[in-house]
N, C-alpha and C positions, 0 to 999 in steps of 0.2 A: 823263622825257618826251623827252630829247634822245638817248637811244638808241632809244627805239619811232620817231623820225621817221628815223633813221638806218635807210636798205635794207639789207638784209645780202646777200651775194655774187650769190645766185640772184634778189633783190629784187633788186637793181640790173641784172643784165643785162635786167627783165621792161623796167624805167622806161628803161633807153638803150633798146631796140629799139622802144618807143614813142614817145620823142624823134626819136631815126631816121626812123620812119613821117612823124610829122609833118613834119618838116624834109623830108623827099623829097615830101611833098606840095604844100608850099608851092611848092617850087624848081620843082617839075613846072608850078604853078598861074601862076607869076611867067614864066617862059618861053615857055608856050603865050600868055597873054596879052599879054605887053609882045614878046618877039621874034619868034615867029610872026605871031599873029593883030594887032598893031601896035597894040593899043588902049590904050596907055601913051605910044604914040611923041610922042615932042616933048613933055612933060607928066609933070615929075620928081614931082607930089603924086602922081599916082595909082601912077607905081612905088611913092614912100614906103608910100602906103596898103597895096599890096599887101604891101611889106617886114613892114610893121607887123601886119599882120597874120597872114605867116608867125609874125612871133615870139611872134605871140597864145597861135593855132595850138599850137604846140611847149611855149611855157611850160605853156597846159591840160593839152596829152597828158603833161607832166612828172608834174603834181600826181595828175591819172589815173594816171599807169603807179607812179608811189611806192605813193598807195594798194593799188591788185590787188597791187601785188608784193609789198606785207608783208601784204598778207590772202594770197597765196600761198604766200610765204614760213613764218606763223604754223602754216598747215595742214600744209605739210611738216615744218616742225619738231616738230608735234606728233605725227604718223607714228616718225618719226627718233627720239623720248623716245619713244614705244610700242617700237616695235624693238627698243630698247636695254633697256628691261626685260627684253623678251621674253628676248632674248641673256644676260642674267643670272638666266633661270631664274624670272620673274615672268608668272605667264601668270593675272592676275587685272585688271588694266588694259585696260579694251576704249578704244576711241576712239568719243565720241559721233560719230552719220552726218550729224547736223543740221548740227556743229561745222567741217565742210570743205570743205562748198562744193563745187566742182565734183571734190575729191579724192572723195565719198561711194562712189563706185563702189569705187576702190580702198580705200576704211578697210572696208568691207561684206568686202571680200576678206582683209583683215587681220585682222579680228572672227574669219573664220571660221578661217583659219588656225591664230590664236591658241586658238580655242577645241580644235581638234583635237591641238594639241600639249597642251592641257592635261588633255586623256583619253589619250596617250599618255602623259603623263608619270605619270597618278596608276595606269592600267596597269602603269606600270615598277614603283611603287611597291609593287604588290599583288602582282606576280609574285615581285619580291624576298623580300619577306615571307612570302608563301605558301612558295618554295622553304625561306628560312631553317628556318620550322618544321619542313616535311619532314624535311628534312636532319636539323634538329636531335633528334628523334624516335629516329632509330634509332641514333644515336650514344651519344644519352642509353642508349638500353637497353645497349649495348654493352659501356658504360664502365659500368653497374653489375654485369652478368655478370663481368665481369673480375675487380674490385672484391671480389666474394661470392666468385671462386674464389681470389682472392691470399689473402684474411682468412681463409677459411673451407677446414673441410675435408668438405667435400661427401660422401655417399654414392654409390658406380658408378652410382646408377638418377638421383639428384641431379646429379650430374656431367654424364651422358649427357643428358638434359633442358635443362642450360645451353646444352650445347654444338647441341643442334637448334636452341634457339630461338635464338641467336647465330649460325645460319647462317642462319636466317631473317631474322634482322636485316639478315646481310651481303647478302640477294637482294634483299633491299626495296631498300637503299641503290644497289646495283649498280642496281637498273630505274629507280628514280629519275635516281638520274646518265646515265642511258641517255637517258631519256626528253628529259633535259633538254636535252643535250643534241643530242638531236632539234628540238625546240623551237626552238634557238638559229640549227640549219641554217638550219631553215624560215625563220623571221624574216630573218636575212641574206638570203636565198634561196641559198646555196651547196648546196641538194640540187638532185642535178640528179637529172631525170626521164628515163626512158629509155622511148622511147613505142615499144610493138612488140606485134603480136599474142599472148594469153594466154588460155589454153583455163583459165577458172574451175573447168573438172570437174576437170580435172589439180590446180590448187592444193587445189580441196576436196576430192579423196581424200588429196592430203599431209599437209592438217591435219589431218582425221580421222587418222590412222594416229599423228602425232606426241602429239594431245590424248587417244589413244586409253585409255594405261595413267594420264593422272590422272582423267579419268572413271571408270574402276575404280574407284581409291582415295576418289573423291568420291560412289561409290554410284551416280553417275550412267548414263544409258545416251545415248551419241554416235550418232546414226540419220545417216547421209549420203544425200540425193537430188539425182539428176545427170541432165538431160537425155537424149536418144536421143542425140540429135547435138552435137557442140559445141558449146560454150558461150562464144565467140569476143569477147573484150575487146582494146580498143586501151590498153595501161597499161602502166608500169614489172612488172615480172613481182616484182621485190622489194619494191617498195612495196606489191602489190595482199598479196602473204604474208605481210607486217606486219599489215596492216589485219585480215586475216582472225586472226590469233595474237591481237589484240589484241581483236577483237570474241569470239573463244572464250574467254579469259581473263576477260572479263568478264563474259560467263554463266556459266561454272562457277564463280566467286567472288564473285557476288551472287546466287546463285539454293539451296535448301536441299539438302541430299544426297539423293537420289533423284530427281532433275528430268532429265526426257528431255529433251536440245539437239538441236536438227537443225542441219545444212547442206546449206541449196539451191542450186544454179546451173542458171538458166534466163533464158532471152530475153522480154522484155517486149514488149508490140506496138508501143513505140514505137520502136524499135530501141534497145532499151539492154540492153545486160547486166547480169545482177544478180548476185550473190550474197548470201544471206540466210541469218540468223543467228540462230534462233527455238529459243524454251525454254519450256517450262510453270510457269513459277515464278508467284509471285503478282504479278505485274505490276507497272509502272513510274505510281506517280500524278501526275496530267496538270501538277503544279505544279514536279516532279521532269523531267519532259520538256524542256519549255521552258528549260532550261538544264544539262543533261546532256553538251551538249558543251563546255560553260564550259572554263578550265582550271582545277585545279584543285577541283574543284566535285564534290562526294560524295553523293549522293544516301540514303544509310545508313550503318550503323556497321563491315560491312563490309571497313573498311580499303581502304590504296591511294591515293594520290597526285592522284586525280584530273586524270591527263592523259593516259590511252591512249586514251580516244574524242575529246578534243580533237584528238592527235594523228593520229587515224585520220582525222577530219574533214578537216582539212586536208590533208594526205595527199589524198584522196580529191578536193577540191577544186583539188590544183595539176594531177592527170589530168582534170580536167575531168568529172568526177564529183561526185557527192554521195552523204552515207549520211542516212539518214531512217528515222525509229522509229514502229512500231507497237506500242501495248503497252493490255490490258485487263485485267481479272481473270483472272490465272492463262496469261497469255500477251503473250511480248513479243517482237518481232521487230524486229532491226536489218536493215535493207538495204542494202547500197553498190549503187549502179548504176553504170557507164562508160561509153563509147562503145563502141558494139559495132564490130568490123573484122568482115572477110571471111573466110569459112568457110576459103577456099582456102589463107590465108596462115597457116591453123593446125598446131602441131606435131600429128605423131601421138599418138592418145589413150595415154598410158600409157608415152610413149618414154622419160622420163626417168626412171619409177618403176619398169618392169618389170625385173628383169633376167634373163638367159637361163639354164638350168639348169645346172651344173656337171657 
């Protein structure tokens, strides 16, 4: 009992500056009436009176400013113990809004706080998770190919066989770590963006030419259409060639062998640049959409990490862009749009790709 009547530091300065008040009121009240205005003069009861009841005054405003200030006091402190969990990784303690009084604004802003750290934190937890298994996956393979070839003595066609799919272990791992550390930029924001006009037709005849010979091998047939006239984006020129590699890797490796992919680059009416990224495969279902740019999130068996359209996503989002999917029976098309720039500020069609005859 004797320490709840006890103010504590921030309680006590509420209860003096309410004593304060009081006492300057009085002295104010005692002045104007007995030495100004004389209505005291010659007649020590009515100064007494008025004395006495300064100290009325002052003693009430004490018992007042004690109370507020450990009803204010309480409230901060019960912020201060939320905090403190918070700070040791406890983001499961909200602060009732009823419980504060005139704090309720600011616990309303601590709830929410609180609760945003708490989807960053279980975030941290799924991303770790998710990578570990990644990672863990092709190391696993790794280390049994090794394993079969130390113990074992394999035939030249046995042998040759280990050793493909053990490089194919080593590319998965490599895009993974790539990726991830992609991922890692972004989050930081240490990627910097380099904002300068980009002829889309130029990138997509690049990527056609580079996707060109594993479409071969995938049975597939690569079709490229490109505008009359330039096709004029305001983007990092490296980022927009990422996005595009990662949007083509992802139709020729979830779509069946023989599936015609296009790449289009054209101007929207609303002045955006596009480039699109369209296949005839059996299409994307609409429950598979809605979180396709997850990270980590796979839509079939497939294989892959699931982080190259996350990562294109935002990519596409720190240029001020977005990509947005179309996809029905037997057809699915990704689209990044950008800010379109000025026709004028575009390199020449073909400057970087042609070269001159020998």
């Amino acid at each position: 009992m004797r320490r709840r009547l006890r103010p504590s530091r921030f309680g006590g300065r509420i209860a003096l500056t309410a004593v304060g008040i009081a006492l300057a009121a009085a002295a104010v009240v005692y002045i104007y009436v007995v030495a100004i205005a004389g209505a005291g003069s010659g007649n020590a009861a009515v100064k007494r009176d008025i004395v006495v009841g300064g100290l009325i005054a002052a003693a009430l405003a004490l018992v007042a400013g004690i109370y507020y200030a450990n009803v204010a006091a309480t409230n901060v402190r019960r912020l201060q113990n939320a905090a403190r969990k918070v700070a040791d990784g406890n983001f499961e303690t909200t602060i009732p809004v009823a419980s504060v009084g005139q704090l309720a604004p600011l616990a309303r802003t601590f709830n929410e706080m609180q609760r945003r750290l708490a989807e960053l934190d279980i975030a941290r937890k799924v991303f770790i998770a998710n990578a570990s298994h990644e990672l863990r996956t092709p190391i696993f393979s790794l280390s049994g190919f090794v394993e079969l070839l130390e113990e074992e003595d394999p035939s030249p066609a046995d042998r040759e066989e280990f050793v493909r799919q053990m490089r194919q272990q080593i590319d998965r791992l490599t895009k993974l770590t790539t990726d991830l550390l992609d991922l890692s930029q972004l989050d930081a924001g240490a990627m910097v963006m380099a904002a300068a006009s980009v002829d889309l037709g130029d990138l997509a005849r690049e990527a056609a030419r580079e996707f060109g010979p594993r479409a071969e091998a995938h049975g597939s047939r690569l079709r490229l259409r490109t505008a009359e006239r330039p096709v004029i984006a305001l983007a990092d020129r490296d980022r927009v060639r990422q996005i595009i590699r990662i949007l083509l890797d992802n139709a020729l490796t979830h779509t069946p062998e023989g599936t015609e992919v296009s790449v289009t680059a054209n101007s929207s009416s609303r002045r955006r640049a596009e480039l699109i990224v369209s296949d005839q495969g059996p299409g994307i279902p609409q429950r598979v959409q809605g979180r396709i740019f997850e990270r980590f999130y796979t839509g079939d068996s497939a294989g892959g990490s699931g982080l190259g359209l996350a990562i294109a996503s935002e990519l596409a989002q720190r240029m001020g862009g977005r990509i947005t999917i179309s996809s029905s029976r037997r057809f699915t098309a990704f689209t990044l749009e950008l800010p379109q720039a000025r026709a004028a500020d575009a390199p020449a069609p073909g400057r970087a790709l042609v070269r001159a005859p020998q």
